[in-house]
C-alpha positions in Angstrom: 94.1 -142.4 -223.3 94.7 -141.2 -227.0 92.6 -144.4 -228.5 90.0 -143.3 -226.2 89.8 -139.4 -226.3 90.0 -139.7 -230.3 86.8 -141.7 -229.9 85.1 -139.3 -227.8 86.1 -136.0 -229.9 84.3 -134.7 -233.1 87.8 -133.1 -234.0 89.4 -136.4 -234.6 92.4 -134.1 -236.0 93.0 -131.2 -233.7 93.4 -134.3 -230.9 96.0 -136.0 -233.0 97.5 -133.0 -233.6 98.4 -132.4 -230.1 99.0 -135.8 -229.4 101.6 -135.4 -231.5 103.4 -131.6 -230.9 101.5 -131.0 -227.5 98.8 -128.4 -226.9 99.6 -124.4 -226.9 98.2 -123.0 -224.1 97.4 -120.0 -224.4 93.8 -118.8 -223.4 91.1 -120.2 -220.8 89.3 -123.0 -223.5 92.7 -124.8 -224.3 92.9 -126.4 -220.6 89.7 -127.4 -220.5 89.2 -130.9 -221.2 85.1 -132.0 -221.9 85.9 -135.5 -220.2 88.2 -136.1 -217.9 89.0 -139.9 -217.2 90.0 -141.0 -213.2 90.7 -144.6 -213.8 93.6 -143.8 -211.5 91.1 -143.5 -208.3 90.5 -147.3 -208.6 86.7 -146.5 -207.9 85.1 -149.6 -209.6 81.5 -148.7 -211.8 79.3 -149.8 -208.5 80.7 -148.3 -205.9 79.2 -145.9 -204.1 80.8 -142.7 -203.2 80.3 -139.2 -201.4 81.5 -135.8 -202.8 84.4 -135.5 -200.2 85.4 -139.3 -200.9 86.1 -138.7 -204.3 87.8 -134.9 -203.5 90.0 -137.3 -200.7 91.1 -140.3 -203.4 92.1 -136.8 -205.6 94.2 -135.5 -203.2 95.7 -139.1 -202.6 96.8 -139.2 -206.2 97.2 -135.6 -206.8 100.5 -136.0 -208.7 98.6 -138.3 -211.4 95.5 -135.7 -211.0 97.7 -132.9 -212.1 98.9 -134.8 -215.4 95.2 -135.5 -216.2 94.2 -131.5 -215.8 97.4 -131.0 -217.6 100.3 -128.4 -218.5 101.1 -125.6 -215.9 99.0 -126.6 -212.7 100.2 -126.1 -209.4 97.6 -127.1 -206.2 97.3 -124.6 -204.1 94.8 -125.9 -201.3 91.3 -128.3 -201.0 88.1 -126.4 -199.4 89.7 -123.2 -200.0 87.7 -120.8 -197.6 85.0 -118.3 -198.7 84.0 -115.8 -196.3 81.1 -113.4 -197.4 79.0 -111.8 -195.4 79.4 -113.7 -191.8 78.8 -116.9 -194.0 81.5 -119.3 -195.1 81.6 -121.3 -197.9 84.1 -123.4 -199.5 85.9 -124.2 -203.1 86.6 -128.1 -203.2 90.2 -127.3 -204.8 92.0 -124.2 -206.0 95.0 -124.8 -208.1 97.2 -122.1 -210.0 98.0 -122.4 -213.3 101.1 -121.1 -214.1 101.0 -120.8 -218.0 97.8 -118.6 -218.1 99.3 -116.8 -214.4 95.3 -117.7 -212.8 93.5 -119.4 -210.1 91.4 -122.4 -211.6 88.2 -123.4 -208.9 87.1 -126.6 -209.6 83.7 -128.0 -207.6 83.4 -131.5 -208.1 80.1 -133.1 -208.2 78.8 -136.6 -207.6 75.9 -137.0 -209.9 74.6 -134.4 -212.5 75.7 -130.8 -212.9 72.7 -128.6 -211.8 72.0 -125.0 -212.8 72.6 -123.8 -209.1 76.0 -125.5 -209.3 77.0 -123.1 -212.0 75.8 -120.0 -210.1 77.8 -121.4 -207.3 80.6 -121.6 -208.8 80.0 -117.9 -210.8 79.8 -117.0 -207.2 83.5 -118.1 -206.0 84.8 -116.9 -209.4 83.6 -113.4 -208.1 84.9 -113.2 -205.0 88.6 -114.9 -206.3 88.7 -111.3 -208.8 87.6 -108.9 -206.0 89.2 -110.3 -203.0 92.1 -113.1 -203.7 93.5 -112.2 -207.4 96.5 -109.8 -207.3 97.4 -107.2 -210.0 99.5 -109.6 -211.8 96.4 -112.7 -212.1 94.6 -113.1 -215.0 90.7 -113.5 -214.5 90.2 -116.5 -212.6 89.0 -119.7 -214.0 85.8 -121.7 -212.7 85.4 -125.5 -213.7 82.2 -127.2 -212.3 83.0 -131.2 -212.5 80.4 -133.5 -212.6 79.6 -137.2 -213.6 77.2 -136.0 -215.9 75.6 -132.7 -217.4 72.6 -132.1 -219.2 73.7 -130.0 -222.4 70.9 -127.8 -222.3 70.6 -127.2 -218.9 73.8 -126.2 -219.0 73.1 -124.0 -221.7 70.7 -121.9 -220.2 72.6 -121.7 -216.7 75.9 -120.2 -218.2 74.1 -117.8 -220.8 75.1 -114.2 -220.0 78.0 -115.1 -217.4 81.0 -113.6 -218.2 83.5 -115.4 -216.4 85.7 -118.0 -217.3 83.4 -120.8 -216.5 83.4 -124.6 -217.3 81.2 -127.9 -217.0 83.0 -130.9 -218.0 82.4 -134.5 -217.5 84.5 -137.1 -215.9 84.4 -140.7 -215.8 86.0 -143.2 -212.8 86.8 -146.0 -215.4 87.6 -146.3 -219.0 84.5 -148.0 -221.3 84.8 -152.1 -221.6 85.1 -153.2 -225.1 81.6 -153.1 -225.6 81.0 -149.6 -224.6 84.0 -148.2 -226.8 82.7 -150.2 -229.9 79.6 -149.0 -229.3 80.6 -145.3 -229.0 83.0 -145.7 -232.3 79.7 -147.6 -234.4 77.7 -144.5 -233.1 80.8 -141.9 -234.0 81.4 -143.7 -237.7 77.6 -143.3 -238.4 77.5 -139.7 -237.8 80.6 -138.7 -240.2 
């Protein structure tokens, strides 16, 4: 995954760096990864695929899901309840990360990240600081995952929230040849 991330990354150093003495974790931003890769699902580029499939084929390999998200997680439970106001609504999967001593929310989506995703997931951020954090938990962290994002979109949607809030990428299959030579022509003509 090195060969790949380094191709993906516009600090070409910092990723070799911790490849080589292993990342410090010490705030929100250094366990949040902009792509994640899950190869592992065996979901091949034309397969079709519901939300709750690929939140199942997780939970199926959630040992090797764990390594992917990285140091410190723990999972704590899949369609974590929400009750507000008579209404309940649910968290795809709430893990704990030990290092950082917080909840991390993650709401995977099949397609594109929209803006009302992002409020959604402001929304269970709330509610995890008011009614499930103790005294002891940091601020809780919110990542929304999706198979694409629109960068600008995304822009506008998380200006002004002040929680600890994500959008990353992930991808079911690492690029072909092709695509990866592509990407590194495109990369080498930007430096």
């Amino acid at each position: 995954m090195l060969f790949h991330r380094l191709a993906l990354s516009k600090d070409k150093a910092g990723v070799l760096a911790i490849a080589e003495k292993g990342a410090e974790i010490q705030k929100a931003e250094d366990i949040i990864k902009e792509h994640f890769v899950f190869e592992f699902l065996g979901v091949s580029q034309q397969e079709r695929y519901l939300e709750g499939e690929l939140e199942e084929r997780l939970i199926k390999n959630l040992e090797v899901f764990l390594l992917e998200l990285g140091k410190g997680f723990a999972f704590v439970k899949r369609q974590y309840r929400v009750p507000v106001s008579n209404r309940n609504f649910s968290v795809d999967l709430v893990f704990y990360n030990i290092l950082l001593k917080c909840y991390v929310l993650i709401d995977l989506k099949r397609g594109e990240v929209e803006h009302s995703d992002i409020g959604q997931m402001n929304f269970y951020l709330n509610y995890f600081r008011k009614e499930v954090n103790t005294e002891t938990d940091n601020e809780p962290i919110g990542i929304v995952l999706g198979a694409y994002k629109d960068k600008i979109m995304v822009e506008y949607a998380m200006d002004n929230i002040n929680n600890k809030l994500f959008v990353s990428k992930y991808q079911l299959y690492l690029p072909n040849k092709e695509e990866l030579e592509k990407e590194l022509i495109r990369l080498i003509g930007n430096t």
